[in-house]
N, C-alpha and C positions, 0 to 999 in steps of 0.2 A: 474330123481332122485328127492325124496322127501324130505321136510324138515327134519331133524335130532335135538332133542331137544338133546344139549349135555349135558352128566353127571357128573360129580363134578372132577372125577378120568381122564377127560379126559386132556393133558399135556396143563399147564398152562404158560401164559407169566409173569401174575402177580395176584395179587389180590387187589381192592380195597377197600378205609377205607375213610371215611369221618373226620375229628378231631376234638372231642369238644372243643369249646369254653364257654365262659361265656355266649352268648346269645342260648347258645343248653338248653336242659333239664338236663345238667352236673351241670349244677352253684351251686347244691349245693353239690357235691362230684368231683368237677372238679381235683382235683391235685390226687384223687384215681382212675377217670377214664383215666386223660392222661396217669398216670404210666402204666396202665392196656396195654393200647394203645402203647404205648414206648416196653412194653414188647412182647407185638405181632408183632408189626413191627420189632423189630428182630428176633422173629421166622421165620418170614415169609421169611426174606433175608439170610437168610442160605439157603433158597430154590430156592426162583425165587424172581420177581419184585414187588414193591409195588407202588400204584398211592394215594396219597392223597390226597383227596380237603381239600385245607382250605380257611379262609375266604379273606383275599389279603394278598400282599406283607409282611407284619408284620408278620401276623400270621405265616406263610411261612417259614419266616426267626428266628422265635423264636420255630417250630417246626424242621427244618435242626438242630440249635444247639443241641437241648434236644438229636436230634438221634444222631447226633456225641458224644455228651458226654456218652451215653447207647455204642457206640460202631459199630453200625451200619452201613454196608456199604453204603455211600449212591451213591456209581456206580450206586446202585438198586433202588434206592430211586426215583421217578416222580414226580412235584408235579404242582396241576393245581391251582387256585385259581379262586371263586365263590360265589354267596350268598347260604349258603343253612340254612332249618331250624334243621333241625336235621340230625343223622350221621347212621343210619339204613341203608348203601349200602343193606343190600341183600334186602330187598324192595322196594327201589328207582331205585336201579342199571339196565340198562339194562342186559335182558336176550337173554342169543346167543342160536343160532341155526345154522344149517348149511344148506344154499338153494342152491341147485345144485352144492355143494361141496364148496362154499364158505360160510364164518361169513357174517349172517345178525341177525343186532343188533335189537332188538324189546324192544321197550319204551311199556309199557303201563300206564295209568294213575295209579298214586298213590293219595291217600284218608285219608291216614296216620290211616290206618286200621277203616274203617267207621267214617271218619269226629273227630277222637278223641281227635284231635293236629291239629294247622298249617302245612300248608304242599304244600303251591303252589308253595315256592321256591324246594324245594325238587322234583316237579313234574315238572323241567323244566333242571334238570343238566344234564338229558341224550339229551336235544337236544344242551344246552352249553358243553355238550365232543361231541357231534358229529362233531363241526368242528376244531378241538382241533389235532393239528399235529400226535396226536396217534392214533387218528380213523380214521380222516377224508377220507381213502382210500375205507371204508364200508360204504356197504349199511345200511341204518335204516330204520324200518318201524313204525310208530305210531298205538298202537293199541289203539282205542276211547274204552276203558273197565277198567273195574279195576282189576289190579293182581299181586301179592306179588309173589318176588322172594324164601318168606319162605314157601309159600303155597305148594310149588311141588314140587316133587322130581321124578326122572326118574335112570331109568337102560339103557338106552342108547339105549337100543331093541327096542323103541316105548312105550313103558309103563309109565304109570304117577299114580304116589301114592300121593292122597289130603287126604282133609277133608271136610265132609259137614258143620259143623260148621262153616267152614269159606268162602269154595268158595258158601253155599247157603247162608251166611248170609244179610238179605235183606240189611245191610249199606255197602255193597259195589257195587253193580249191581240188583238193585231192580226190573228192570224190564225184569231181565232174568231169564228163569227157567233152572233147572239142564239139560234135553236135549239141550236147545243155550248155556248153556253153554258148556257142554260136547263139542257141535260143533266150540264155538269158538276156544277151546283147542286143538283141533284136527288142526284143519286150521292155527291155528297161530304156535304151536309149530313140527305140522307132525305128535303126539302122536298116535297111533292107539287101545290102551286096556289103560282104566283109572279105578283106584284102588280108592273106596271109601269109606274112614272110615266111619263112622258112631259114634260112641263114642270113648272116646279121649279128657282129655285136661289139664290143669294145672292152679295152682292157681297162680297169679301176671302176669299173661301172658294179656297184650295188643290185640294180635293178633286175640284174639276171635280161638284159636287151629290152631294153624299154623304147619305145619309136620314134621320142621326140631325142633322143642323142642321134639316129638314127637315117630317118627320113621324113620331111615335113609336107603339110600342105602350105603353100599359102595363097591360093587360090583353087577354083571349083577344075582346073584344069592343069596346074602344074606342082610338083615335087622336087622340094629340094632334096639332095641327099648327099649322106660324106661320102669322100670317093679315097682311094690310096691307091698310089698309081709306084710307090714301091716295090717293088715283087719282093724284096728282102725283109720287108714290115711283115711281124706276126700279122696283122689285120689283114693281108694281102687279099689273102682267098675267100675268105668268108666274104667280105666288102666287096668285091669281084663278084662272087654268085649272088648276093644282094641285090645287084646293079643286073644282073640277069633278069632276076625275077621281077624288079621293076618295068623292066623293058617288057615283057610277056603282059602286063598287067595294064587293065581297059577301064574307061570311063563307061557310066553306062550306056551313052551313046556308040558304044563300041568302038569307038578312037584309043589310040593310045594318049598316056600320059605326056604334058610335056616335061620333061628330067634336064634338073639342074644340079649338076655336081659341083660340092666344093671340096677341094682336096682337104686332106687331115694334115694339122700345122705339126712341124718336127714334131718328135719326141720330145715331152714332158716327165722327170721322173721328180720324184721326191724321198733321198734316200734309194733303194733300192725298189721302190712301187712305179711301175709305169701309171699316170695318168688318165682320169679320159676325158681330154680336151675333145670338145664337138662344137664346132659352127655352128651344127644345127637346132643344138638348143637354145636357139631364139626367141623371142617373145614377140606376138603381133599386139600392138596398142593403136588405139585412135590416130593413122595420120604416120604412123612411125613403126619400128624393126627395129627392138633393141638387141642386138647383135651382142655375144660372146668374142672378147678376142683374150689373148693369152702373153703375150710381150712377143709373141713369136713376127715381125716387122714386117715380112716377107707372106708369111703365109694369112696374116691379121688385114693388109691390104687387099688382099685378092679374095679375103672373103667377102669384105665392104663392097669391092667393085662387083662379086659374083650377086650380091643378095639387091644393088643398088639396080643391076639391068635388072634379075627377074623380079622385081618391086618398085618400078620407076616412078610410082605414084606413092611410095613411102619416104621418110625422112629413114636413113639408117643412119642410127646412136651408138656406136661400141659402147661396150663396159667391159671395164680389166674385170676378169674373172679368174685369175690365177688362185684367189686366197678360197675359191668356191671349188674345184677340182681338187683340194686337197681331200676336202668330205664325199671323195668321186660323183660328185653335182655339177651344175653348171645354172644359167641362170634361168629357164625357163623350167629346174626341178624346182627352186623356192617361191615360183610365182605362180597364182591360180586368177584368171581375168575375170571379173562378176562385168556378167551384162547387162547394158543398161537398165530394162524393164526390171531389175531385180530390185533395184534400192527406191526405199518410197521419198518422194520427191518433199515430203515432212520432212525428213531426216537430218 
């Protein structure tokens, strides 16, 4: 049996959140990103488990309160404490796979998206949960590479959907080319048919085009992705050939994908920085689609109604995510989902 890179939709034990602090990159919207934060983690315990790092005992203990005053179960609640620098779980976060029918957890290095932030405490919290009463039962493998958990997305079949923008970009593995890498991909994750964009990307985005702002799966046979139907929008063209390449691109049964566009909500600036608000940075949890919206009334509707047809068997949950795109994130950059088989049932 070969590795299995598992997909977003497969059943979850929890999901994890890192929580800003004043020494993260929140200090200067901190009481608009913890609400944000407060307001997800009760999404998310209507569903299944949440795991927080936070910084020690203090910290800890002044975020338990905040949940219990929100309301929060905290049965569901875990919380670990850690140095980290910043709270982007889906890029820090270990990525599972399944090798010979068991979770094995794969660390790989993080770079904080080509050296653009500190990042060495951030690149060591997957070996501090390795021995951490919730893991410690799995196996881990370090992978000496660098690779973002927002980078890929899979259909569960073997398939993996990137971007060259970001997995050729020279500031994260300089001395590899798209063939080692393609091989690393294959090898570490089991992936056998990898999807690659080509153009594709958004303005306020860190990530250098990372795929979950981008284009999602959420199921073995359809794709969400953002669309911008402005021609006068910077984003016009690029989004446009995007939606090309989408359209060209095969299941392995040789069908095309089914493609679900949601347009991009007005412009967002703060000061003079355009934004990068995305739908698409969704989160799949047990039962539900915690959906990104922005205050934007008009275009925040029609994303609920787009994600509600192509997910008719999920609950869709907005969350204000406005105080989250200031750190050009969104909410499925700070969350990473641990799957079930992962946490021992001691725990």
């Amino acid at each position: 049996m070969s590795r299995q890179f598992l997909p977003e939709w497969h059943r979850q034990w929890g999901v994890m959140l890192a929580w800003p602090h004043e020494d993260t990159d929140w200090f200067d919207n901190l009481a608009e990103a913890q609400a944000c934060y407060l307001e997800l983690a009760h999404a998310i315990t209507r569903f299944e488990n949440v795991l927080i790092i936070c910084l020690n005992e203090g910290h800890q203990a002044e975020i338990e309160s905040a949940l219990k005053d929100r309301g929060v179960d905290l049965t569901r609640v875990y919380c670990e404490t850690m140095q980290y620098d910043d709270t982007w779980a889906r890029d820090f976060g270990f990525i599972t796979v399944f090798d010979q029918g068991k979770p094995l957890l794969l660390d790989f290095k993080f770079n904080a998206w080509g050296g653009k932030f500190e990042s060495s405490a951030d690149d060591q919290i997957n070996q501090n949960l390795s021995v951490k009463a919730l893991f410690k039962q799995n196996r881990f493998e370090s992978q000496p590479w660098v690779l973002e958990g927002g980078s890929i997305e899979t259909d569960g079949l073997g398939t993996l959907l990137t971007t060259e923008y970001c997995l050729l970009n020279p500031n994260r593995n300089p001395e590899l080319s798209r063939p080692d890498i393609e091989s690393k991909l294959i090898a570490a994750l089991g992936v056998k048919h990898i999807l690659w964009l080509t153009r594709g990307s958004l303005e306020g985005d860190d990530t250098d085009a990372h795929i979950d702002t981008l284009a999602r799966f959420v199921d073995e046979q359809t794709i969400v992705y953002m669309r911008c139907t402005d021609a006068n929008d910077s984003h016009f063209d690029e989004l446009k050939a995007m939606e090309s390449e989408l359209q060209l691109m095969r299941q392995p049964n040789g069908e095309p994908y089914q493609l679900v566009p949601i347009d991009m909500p007005a412009m967002i600036e703060s000061g003079e920085r355009r934004l990068g608000a995305s739908y698409v940075n969704f989160l799949l949890v047990n039962g539900a689609i915690l959906l990104p919206v922005y205050g934007d009334e008009e275009a925040d509707a029609q994303a609920i109604g787009v994600m509600g047809k192509a997910c008719p068997e999920r609950a869709i949950v907005p969350i204000n995510c406005r105080a989250l795109i200031e750190q050009n994130g969104s909410l499925h950059c700070i969350t990473m989902q641990i799957p079930e088989e992962v946490v021992s049932r001691e725990s």
